[in-house]
C-alpha positions as CSV (number, residue, x, y, z in Angstrom):
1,X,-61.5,-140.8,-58.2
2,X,-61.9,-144.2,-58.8
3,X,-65.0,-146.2,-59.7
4,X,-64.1,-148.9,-57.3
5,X,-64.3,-148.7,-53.6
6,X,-60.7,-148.9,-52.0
7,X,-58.8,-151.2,-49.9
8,X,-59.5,-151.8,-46.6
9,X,-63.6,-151.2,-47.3
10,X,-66.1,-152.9,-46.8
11,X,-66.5,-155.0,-50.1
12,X,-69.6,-155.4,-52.1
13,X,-69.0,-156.9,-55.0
14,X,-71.0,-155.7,-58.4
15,X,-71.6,-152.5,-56.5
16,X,-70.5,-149.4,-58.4
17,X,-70.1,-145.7,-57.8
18,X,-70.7,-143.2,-60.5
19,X,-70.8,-139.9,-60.2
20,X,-73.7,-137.9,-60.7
21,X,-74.1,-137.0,-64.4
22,X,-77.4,-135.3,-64.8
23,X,-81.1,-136.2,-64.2
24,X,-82.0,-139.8,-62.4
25,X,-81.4,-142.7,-64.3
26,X,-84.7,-143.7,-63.4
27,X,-86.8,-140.5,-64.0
28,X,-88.5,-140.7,-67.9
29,X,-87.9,-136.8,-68.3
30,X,-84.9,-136.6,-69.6
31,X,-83.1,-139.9,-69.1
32,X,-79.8,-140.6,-70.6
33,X,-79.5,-142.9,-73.7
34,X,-77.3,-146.1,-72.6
35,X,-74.9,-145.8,-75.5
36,X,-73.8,-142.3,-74.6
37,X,-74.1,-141.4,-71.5
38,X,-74.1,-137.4,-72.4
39,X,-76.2,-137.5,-75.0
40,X,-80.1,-136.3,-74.2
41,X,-83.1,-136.7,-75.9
42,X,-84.8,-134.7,-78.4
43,X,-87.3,-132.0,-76.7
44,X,-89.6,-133.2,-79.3
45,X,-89.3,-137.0,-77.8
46,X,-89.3,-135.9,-74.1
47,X,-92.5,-134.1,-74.7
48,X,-94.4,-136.7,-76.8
49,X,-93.2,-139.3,-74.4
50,X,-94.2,-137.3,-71.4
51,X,-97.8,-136.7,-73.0
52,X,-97.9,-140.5,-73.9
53,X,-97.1,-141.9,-70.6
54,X,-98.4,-138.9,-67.8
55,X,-101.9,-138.3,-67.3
56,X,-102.7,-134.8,-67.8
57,X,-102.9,-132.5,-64.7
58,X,-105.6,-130.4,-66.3
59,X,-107.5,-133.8,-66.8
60,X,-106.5,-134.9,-62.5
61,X,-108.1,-131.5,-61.8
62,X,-111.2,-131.6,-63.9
63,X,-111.9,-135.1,-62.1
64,X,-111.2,-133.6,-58.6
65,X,-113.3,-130.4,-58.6
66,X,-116.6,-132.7,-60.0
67,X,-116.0,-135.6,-56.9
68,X,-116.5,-132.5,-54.2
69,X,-118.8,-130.9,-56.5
70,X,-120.6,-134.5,-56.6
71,X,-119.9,-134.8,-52.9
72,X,-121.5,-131.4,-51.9
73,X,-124.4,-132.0,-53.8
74,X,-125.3,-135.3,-52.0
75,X,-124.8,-133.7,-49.1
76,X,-127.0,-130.5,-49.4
77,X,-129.3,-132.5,-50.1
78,X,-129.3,-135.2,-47.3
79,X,-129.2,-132.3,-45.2
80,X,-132.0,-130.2,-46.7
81,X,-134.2,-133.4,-46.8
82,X,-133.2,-134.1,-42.8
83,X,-134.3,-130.5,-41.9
84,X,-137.4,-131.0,-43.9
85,X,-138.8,-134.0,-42.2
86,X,-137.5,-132.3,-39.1
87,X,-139.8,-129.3,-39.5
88,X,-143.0,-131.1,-41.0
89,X,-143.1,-133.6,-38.0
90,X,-142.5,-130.5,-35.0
91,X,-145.5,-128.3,-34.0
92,X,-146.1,-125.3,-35.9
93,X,-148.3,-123.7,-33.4
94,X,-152.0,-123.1,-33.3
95,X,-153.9,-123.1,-36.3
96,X,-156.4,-120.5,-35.9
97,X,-154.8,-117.7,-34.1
98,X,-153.7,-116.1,-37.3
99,X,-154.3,-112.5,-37.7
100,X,-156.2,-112.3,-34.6
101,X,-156.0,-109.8,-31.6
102,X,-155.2,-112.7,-29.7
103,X,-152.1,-114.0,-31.8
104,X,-149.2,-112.1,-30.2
105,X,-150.6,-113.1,-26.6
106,X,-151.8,-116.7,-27.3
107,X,-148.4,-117.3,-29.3
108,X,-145.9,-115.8,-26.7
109,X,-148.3,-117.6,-23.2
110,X,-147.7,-121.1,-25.6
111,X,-144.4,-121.0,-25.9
112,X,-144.2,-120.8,-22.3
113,X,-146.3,-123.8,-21.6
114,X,-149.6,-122.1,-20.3
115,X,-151.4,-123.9,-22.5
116,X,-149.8,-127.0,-22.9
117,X,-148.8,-128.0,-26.2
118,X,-149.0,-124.9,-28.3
119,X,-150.8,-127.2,-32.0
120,X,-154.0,-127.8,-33.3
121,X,-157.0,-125.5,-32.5
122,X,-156.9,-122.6,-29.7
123,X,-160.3,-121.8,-30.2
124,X,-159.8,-118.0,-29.4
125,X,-163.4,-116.8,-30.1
126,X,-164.7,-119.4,-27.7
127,X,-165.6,-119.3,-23.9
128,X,-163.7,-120.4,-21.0
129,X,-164.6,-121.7,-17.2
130,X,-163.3,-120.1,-14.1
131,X,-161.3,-122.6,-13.1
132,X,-159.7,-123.0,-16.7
133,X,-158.4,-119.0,-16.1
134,X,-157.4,-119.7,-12.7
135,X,-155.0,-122.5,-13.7
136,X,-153.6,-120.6,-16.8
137,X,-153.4,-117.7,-14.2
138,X,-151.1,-119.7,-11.9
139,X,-149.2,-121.2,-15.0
140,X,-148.4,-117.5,-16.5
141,X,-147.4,-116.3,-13.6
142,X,-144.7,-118.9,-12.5
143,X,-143.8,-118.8,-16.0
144,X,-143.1,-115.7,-16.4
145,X,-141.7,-115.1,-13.0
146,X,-139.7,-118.3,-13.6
147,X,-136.5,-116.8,-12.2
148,X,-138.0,-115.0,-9.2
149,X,-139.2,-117.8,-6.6
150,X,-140.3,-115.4,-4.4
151,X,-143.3,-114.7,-6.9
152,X,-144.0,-118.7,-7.8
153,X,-147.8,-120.0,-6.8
154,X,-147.2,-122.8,-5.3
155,X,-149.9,-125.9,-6.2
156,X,-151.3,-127.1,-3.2
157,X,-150.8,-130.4,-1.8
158,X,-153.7,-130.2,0.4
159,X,-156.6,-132.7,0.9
160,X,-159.4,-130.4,1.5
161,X,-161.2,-127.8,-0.4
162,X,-161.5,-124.2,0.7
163,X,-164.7,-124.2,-1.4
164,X,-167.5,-126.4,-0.5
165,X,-168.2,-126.5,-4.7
166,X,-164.8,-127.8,-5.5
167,X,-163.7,-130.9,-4.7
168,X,-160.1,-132.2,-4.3
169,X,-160.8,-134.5,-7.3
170,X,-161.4,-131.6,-9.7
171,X,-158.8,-131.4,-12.2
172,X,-158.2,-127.6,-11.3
173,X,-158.3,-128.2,-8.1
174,X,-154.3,-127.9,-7.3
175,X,-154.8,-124.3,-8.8
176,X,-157.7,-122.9,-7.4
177,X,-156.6,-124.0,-3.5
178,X,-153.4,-122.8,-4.4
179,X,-154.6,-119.3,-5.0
180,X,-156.7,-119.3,-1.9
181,X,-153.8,-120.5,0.1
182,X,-151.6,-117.8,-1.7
183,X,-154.1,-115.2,0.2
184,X,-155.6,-114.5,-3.1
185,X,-159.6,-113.7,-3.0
186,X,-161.1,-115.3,-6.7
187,X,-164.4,-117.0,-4.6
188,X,-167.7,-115.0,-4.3
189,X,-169.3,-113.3,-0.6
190,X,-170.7,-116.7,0.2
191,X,-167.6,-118.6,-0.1
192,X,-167.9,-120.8,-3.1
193,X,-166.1,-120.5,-6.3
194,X,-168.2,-121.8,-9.2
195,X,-165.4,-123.6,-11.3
196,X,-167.2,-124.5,-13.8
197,X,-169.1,-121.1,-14.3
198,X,-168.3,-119.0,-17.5
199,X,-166.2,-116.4,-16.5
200,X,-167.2,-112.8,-17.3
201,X,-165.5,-109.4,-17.7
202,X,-165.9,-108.0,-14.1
203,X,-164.8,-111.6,-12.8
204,X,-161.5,-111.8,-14.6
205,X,-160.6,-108.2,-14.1
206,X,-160.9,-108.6,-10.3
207,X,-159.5,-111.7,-9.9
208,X,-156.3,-110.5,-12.1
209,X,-155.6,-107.7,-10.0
210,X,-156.3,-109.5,-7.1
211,X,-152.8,-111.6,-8.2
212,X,-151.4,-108.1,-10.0
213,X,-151.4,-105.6,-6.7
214,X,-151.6,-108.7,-4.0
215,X,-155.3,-107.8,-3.3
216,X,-157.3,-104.6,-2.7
217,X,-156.8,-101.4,-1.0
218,X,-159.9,-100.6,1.1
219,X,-160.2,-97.0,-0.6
220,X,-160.9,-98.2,-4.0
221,X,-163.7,-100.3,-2.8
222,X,-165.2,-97.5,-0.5
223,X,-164.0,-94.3,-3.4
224,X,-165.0,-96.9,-6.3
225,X,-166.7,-94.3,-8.2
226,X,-164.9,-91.7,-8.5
227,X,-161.6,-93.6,-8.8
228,X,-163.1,-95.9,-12.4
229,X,-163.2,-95.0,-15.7
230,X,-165.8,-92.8,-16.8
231,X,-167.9,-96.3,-18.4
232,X,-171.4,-95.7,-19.4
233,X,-172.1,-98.4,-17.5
234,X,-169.8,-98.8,-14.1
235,X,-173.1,-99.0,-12.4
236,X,-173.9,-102.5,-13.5
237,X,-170.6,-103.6,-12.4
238,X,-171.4,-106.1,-9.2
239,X,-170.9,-104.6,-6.3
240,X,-168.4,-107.5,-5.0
241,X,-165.8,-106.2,-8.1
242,X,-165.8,-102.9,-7.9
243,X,-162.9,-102.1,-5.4
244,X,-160.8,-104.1,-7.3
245,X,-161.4,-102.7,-11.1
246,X,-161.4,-99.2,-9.9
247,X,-157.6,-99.8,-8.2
248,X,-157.1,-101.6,-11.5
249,X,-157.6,-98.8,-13.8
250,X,-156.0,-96.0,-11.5
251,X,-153.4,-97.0,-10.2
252,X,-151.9,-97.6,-14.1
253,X,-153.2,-94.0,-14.7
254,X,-151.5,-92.9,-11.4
255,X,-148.7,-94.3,-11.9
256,X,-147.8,-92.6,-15.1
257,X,-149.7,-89.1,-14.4
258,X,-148.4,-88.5,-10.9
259,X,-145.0,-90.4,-11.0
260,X,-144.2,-90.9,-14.6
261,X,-143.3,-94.5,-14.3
262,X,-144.5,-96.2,-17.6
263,X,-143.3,-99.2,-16.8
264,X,-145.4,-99.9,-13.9
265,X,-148.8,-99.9,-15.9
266,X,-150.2,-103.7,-16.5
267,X,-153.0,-102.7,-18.8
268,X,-155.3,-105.0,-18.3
269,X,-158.7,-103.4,-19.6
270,X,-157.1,-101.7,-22.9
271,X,-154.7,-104.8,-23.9
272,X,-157.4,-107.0,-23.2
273,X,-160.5,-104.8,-24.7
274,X,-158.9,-101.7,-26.3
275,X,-160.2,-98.2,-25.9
276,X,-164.0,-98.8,-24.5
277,X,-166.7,-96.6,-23.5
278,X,-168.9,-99.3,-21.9
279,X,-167.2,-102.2,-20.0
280,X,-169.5,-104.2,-20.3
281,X,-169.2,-106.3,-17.5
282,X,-171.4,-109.4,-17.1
283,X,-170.0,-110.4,-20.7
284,X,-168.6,-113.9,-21.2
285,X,-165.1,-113.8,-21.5
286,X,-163.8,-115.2,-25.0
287,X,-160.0,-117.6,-24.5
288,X,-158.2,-115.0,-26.6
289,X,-159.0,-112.2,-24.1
290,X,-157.6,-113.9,-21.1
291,X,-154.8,-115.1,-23.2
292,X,-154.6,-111.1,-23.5
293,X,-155.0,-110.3,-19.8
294,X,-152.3,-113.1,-18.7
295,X,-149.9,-111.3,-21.1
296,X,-148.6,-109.2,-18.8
297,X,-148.6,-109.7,-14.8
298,X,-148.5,-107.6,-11.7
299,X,-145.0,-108.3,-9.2
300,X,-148.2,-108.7,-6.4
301,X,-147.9,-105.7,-4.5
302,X,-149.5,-102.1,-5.5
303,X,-146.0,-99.9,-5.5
304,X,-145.9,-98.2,-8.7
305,X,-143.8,-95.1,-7.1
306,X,-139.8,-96.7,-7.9
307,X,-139.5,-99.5,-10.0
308,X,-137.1,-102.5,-8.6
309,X,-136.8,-105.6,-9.3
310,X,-139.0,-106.6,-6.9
311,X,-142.2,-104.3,-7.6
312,X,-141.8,-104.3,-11.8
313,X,-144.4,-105.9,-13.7
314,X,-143.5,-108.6,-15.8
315,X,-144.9,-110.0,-19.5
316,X,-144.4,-113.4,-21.4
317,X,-142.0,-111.4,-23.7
318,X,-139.7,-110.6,-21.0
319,X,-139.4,-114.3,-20.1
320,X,-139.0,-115.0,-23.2
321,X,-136.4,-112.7,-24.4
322,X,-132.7,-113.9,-24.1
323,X,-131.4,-113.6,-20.0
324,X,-128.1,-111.3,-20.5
325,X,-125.0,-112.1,-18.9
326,X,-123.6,-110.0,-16.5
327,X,-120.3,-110.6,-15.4
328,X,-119.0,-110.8,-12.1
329,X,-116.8,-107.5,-10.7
């Protein structure tokens, strides 16, 4: 064929066809010597030339692997140093709850917002004021009942007091009303409430199961005695409580003994004050044991025979624990 286009073509002039010979003109492996177009170069040359004028892969490859080692490195560390001002400026809790009976119950209410923002002290050895347990009553409950608004405590919006000793500008008042418009009895015989009385044993027990079984069955308070624990001392509990910690304690035993339904006991006395022989009732009550007694709340009515949804009790852990998801059929 020859070299030059034929008549009739387009016509470039100085432009030649050559037919391919062997490696690209232009490549510098191989190339073809200009005096002799068939002749190659020594493999000798071709590799000294090639080491002369290529950088060395090995050498690319080195460079790469230390640039994302380099680049990983700055970033572990930006991230490790984010987390780490992250953590040291977000509460860690309460400081002295540590290895206390009170730890599990304090930690789990807090994380619920009972006590507001769980840091700093909780003072679990010290004393607390009825009104301070009725408001962390009313906060555990709807906290733990979050999902179920048929079992919320609703605050009151009123503008007068039940109690002629609590006035509508006491900072627990929204609670305290709230539980006597709920139907709930926490005052005393001659109507007042005493908010800012210590609370004691017998007190917190009756008011708790006041909210636990939604109030009292008239038996307990007439068959008191023979329905309490055998305590050394039952006959100092006040008169006024009595009903109510009797139906406490038996209807847990009953509940288990005569219809083997575990799940429906609350506990209050032995989560609260472990296995007692006296009760001990006019005691102050210490912030850690009602932290210990709000653990775990009653679904307000006193049917422990078949548990439902409606009648189980219900403890911080269970509002805190994941909600599953159960798909629709």
């Amino acid at each position: 064929m020859s070299s030059w286009l034929t008549p009739g073509t387009p016509h470039f002039p100085s432009v030649r066809i050559r037919a391919y010979t062997g490696p690209s003109a232009t490549s510098p492996i191989g190339r073809s010597s200009p005096r002799s177009p068939h002749k190659r170069l020594p493999a000798s040359r071709v590799t000294r030339r090639g080491a002369k004028n290529r950088p060395s892969m090995e050498r690319y490859r080195t460079a790469f692997v230390a640039l994302i080692a380099a680049i990983v490195t700055v970033a572990g560390c930006s991230r490790s140093s984010t987390s780490t001002a992250q953590f040291s400026t977000a509460p860690r809790g309460y400081t002295d709850i540590a290895d206390t009976p009170a730890e599990k119950y304090v930690t789990g209410l807090g994380a619920l917002g009972v006590f507001g923002t769980p840091s700093g002290s909780f003072n679990p050895g010290g004393t607390i004021t009825r009104a301070d347990f009725v408001k962390w009553l009313v906060l555990a409950n709807n906290a733990i009942f979050a999902n179920m608004p048929g079992k919320q405590i609703h605050l009151s919006q009123s503008t007068t007091s039940a109690y002629p000793d609590v006035a509508t500008s006491h900072p627990d008042f929204p609670y305290i009303q709230a539980m006597y418009d709920a139907g709930f009895a926490v005052g005393f015989p001659d109507k007042t409430f005493k908010p800012d009385a210590l609370l004691t044993r017998e007190q917190m027990i009756a008011i708790k199961e006041s909210v636990d079984r939604g109030g009292v069955q008239q038996y307990y308070i007439v068959n008191w005695n023979s329905t309490m624990p055998d305590w050394k001392d039952k006959d100092q509990i006040d008169k006024t409580f009595r009903g109510a910690i009797a139906e406490d304690s038996r209807l847990d035993t009953s509940a288990v003994s005569n219809w083997n339904q575990p799940g429906m006991v609350i506990g209050n006395v032995p989560r609260t004050f472990g296995a007692i022989a006296m009760f001990r009732p006019q005691d102050t009550v210490t912030r850690g044991q009602a932290a210990a007694v709000l653990w775990r709340v009653g679904p307000h009515n006193d049917d422990i025979t078949i548990p439902t949804l409606d009648n189980m009790p219900r403890s911080a852990a269970d509002a805190l624990a994941p909600r599953r998801f159960t798909p629709k059929s």
